[in-house]
N, C-alpha and C positions, 0 to 999 in steps of 0.2 A: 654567749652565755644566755641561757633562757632568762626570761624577764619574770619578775617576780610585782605582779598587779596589785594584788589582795594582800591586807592586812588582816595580821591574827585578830581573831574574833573571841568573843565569849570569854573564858579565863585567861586567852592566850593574851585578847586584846584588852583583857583591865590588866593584863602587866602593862605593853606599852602606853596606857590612861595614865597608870602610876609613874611612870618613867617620865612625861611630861610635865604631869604635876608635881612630881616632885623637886623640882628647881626650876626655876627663873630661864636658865640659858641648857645648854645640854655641858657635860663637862670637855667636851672638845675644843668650847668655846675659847678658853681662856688658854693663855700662851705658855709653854712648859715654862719653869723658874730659868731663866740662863746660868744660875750658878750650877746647876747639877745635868752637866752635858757630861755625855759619855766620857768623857776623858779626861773630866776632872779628878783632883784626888781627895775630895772629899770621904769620910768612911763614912758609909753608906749598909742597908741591908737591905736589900731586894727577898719579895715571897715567893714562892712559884705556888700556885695552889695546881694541884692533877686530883688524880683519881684512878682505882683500882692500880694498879704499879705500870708507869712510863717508863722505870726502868735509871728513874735519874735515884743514884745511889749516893751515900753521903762521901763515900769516897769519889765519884763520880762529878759532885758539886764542889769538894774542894779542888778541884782541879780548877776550877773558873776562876776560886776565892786565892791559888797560890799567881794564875797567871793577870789578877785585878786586886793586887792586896787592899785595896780600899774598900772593896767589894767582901760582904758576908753572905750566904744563901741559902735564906729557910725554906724548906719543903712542907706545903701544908696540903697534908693526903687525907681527903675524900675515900672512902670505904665503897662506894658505888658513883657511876656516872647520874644516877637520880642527884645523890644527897649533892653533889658538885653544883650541877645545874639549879636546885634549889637555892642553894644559897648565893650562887654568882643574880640568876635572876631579882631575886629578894634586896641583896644590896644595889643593883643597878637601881633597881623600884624607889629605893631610900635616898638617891643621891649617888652613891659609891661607895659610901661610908664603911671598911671592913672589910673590902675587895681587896686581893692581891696583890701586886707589881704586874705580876704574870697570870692569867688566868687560859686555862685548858677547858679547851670547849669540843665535847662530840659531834661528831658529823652530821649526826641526826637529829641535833637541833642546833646545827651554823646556822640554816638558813636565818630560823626565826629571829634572832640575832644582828642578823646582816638586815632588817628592818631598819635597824636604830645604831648606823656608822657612827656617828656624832659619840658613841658614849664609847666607840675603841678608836685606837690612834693607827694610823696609817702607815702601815710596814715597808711600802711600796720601797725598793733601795734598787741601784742597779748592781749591788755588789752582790744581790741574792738570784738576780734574774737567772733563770734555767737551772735553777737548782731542784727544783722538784718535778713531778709528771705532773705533764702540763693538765690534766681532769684534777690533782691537787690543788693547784693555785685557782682553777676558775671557780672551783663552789666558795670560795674564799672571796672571790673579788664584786665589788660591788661592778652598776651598771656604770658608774663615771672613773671605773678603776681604779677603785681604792683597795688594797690588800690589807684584811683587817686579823688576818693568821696567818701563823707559818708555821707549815704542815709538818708535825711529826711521823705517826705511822701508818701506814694504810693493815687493812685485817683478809689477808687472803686466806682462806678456811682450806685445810686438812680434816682426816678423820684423828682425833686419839684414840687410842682403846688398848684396853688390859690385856694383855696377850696370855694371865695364866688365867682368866677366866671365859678366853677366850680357848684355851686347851683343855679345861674342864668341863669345857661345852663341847669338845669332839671336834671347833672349828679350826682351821689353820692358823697361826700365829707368828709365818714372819711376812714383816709389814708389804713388798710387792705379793704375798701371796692373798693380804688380806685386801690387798688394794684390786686386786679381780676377784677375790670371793664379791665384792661389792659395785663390781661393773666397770672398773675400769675406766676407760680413757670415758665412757660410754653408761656410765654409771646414771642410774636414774633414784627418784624416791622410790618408789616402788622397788627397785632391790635392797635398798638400803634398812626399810620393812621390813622385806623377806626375811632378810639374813635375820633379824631382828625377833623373829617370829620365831624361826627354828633354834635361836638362842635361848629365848625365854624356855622354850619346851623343855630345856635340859640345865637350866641351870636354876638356882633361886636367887640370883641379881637380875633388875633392871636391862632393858637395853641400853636405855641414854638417862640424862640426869634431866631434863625441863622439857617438857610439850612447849612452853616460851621459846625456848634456846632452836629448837626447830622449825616452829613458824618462824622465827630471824633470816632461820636460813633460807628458807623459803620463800620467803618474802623480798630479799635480798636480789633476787633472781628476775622478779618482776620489775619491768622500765617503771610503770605508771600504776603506782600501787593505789593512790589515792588520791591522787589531783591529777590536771592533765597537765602538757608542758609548760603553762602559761601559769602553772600556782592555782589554775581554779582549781577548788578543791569536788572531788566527785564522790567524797562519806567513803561508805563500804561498798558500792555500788559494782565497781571492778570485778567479775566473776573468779577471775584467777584470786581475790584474799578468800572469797567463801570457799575456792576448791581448797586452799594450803590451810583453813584452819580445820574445816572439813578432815582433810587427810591428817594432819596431826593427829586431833583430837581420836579421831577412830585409831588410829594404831596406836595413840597412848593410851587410852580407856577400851577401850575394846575386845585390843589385846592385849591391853599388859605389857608395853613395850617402855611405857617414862616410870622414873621412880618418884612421881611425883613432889619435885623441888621446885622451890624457885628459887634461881644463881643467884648467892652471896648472902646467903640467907646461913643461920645458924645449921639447920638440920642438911641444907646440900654442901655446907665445910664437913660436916661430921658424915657424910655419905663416904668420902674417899676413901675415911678410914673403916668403913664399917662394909666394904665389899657391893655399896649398892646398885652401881652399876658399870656398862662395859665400854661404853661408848662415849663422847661427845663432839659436836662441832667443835671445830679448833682454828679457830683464827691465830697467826701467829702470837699477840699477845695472852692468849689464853695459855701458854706454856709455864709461865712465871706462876698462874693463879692452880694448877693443876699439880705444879711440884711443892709449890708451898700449902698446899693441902692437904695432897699423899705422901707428906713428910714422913719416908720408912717403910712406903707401898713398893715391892715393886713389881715390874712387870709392865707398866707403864710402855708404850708406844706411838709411833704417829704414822700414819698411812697415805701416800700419797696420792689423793681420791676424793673427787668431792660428791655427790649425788646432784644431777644436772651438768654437773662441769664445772664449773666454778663459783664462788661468789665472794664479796668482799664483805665483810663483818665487822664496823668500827675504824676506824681510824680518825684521828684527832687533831690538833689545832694551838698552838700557843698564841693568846691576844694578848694583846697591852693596854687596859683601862686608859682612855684617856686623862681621866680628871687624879690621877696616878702625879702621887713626888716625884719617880724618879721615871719619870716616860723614856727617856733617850738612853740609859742606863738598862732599863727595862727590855728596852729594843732588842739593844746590844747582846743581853743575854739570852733573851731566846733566837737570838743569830746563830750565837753559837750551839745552845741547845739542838738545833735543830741544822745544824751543818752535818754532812755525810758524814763525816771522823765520828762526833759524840751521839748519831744515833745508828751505828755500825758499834759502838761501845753500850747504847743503852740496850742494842737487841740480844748482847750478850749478855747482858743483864738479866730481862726479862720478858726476851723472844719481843719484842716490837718491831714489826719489821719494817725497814726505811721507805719514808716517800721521793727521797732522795736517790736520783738518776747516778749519780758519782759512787754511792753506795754500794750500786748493784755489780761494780767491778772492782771492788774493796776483796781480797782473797779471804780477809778475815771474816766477813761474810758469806760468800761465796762455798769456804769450804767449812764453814761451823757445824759441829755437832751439839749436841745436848746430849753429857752423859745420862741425866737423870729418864730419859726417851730411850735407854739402850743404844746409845751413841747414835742417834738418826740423825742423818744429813739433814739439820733443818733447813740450812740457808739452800740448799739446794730444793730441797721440798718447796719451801713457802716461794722462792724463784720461779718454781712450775707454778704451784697456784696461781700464782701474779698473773701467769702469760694465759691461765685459764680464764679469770675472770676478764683478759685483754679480750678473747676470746667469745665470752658473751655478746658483743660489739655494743654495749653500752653499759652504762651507771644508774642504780636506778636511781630517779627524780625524787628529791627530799626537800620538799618547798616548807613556804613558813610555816603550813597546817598540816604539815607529816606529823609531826613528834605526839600533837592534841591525839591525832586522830588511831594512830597506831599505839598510844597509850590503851584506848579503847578496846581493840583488840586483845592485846597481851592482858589487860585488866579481864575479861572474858575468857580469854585461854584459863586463869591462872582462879576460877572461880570453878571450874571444873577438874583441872588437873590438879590443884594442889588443896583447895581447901574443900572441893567437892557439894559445893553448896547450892550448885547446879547442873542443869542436865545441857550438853553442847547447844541443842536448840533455846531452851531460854538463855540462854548467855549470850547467845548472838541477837536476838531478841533485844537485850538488856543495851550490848551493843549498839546496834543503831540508836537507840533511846538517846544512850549518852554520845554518839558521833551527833544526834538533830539536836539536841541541847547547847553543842557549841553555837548551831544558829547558823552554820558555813553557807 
């Protein structure tokens, strides 16, 4: 596992300031209560705090609550991985005070996290070894091997897209055809533009929904987007981020290819229904958020195709707060949360697709469709992805001063595509200002 040197700086590092100051010992410190071990029959209620839909459904949790009657389990959802992160951070800051049982943490900001073990509990069990792919457990494990999450889903990206707005534009519309209208095995950005270009010309929707959503993917693609292997961090310096915001931004504003949103926003909920656009990146969990949007659209499809080849988009993390009542209880349930059965059940849920190695020969997976996608093999599709992004031969590096730094960007994307309040050159300008203020 790469080593991770440098500590968050500037806002990153007055969280960790406060995380210090805030108590005397760290909450690791102090020894769980012996009366509330897993297997006591204490009743009990455990939180799970997630974000945007994991897929754990209440009928889903009561299955935990009939097979642990002592056990109750509240679900407390987060509307974005921002507002999540916000508040997990803020309570750690305070002590812990207000934090979960269970707290879900995005991959693109574990690392900064895995700074400060002391304040999650140590998952390490042998009853879970080889249960996930093994690039799952190492961004998770500290350097003296401690495992401070257990990995829910990873996000291999597909294309979505409207297949009758897609016929309204004179393009092809069934999903292997639209998957070589778009390059194929061999698919690049630049075709994925193209197509995008001769869409706009004939229709009045969008090609895609965020110039953000795009640079994700793009960026996704890049090993060493902003630090080098070791955590130093290198700003914007990377020529590959100025060519991917570059390329966005000119095919969203230039040509007219984004419908200027930013995801999870009032007005890109209200796009679905109002025809705004034809396309988007689709990581498997973005399934759930696309039919609960276009509740009553249809036409709706997934293409098995990624531009570059593959890339992975998200995938998440259940921790256990140490300084937590019920740590050992806590454990326990995201064991099973996060066992091959219950997220082979959550991905039917809401398409999350497993990190779990046992999963991937689950037929329930394996051969699932999503009627609301026009029956498309998704377990089959996202399967392919997986072996595209294996494909890549690497993950890109998300050290502690990714999340600062690439905020920066996406804050600059989202200053020209959506609120329009500048021009791509001064935003990147604006940019570096705010990456040399973190002080990295």
């Amino acid at each position: 596992m790469r080593r991770r040197t440098r500590a968050l700086v500037a806002t990153a590092g007055l969280f960790g300031l406060a995380l210090t100051a805030a108590c005397g010992g760290s909450p690791g410190d102090a020894d769980p209560d012996p009366t509330t071990d897993a297997g006591s029959d204490e009743q009990i209620t455990l939180t799970v705090a997630t974000f945007n839909d994991f897929g754990y459904t209440e009928e889903l949790l009561a299955q935990y609550t009939a097979e642990h009657p002592n056990v109750v389990v509240e679900h407390v959802l987060a509307a974005r991985a921002e507002d999540a992160r916000a508040n997990l951070t803020t309570n750690l800051a305070s002590g812990g005070e207000g934090l979960s049982d269970i707290e879900a943490i995005e991959v693109d900001w574990l690392a900064e996290l895995l700074q400060y073990p002391d304040y999650f509990a140590d998952l390490s069990d042998p009853a879970v070894e080889g249960r996930w792919l093994e690039s799952k457990v190492a961004a998770a494990t500290t350097e003296d091997g401690r495992l401070l999450g257990y990995g829910t889903d990873v996000g291999p990206q597909a294309i979505c897209y409207r297949a009758d707005l897609f016929a309204a534009a004179g393009l092809p519309t069934e999903r292997a055809e639209v998957a070589e209208l778009l390059g194929g095995a061999d698919a690049t950005w630049d075709d994925y533009f193209e197509v995008g270009r001769q869409f706009v010309a004939a229709s009045d929707s969008a090609w895609y929904d965020s110039a953000v959503s795009m640079y994700q993917g793009m960026i996704n693609q890049v090993e060493f987007a902003y630090e080098e292997g070791d955590g130093t961090p290198i700003g914007l310096t990377n020529p590959a981020v100025r060519e991917a915001y570059d390329a966005v931004l000119s095919a969203s504003t230039d040509d007219g290819l984004s419908a200027g949103f930013e995801q999870w926003q009032e007005d890109w909920v209200a796009g679905f229904q109002n025809d705004a656009f034809a396309t988007m990146l689709c990581p498997a969990w973005m399934q759930a958020g696309i039919e609960g949007n276009a509740a009553g659209i249809e036409g709706w499809d997934i293409a098995d195709v990624f531009p570059g080849g593959g890339g992975n988009w998200g995938g998440s993390y259940l921790t256990v707060p140490a300084g937590g009542e019920h740590v050992e209880e806590a454990q326990a349930l995201a064991e099973w949360l996060t066992s091959p059965e219950t997220q082979v059940q959550a991905f039917a849920n809401a398409g999350t697709f497993p990190s779990q190695v046992d999963a991937y020969e689950n037929p329930d997976l394996t051969g699932a469709v999503n009627p609301f996608f026009n029956d498309a093999p998704v377990g089959e599709i996202f399967a392919n992805r997986s072996l595209a992004v294996d494909e890549l031969g690497f993950l890109p590096y998300k050290g502690p001063n990714y999340f600062a730094i690439h905020q920066s960007v996406q804050d600059a994307i989202l200053r020209v595509d959506v609120t329009g309040e500048q021009n791509a050159e001064d935003s990147w300008s604006a940019a570096e200002q705010a990456v040399a203020d973190l002080g990295l």
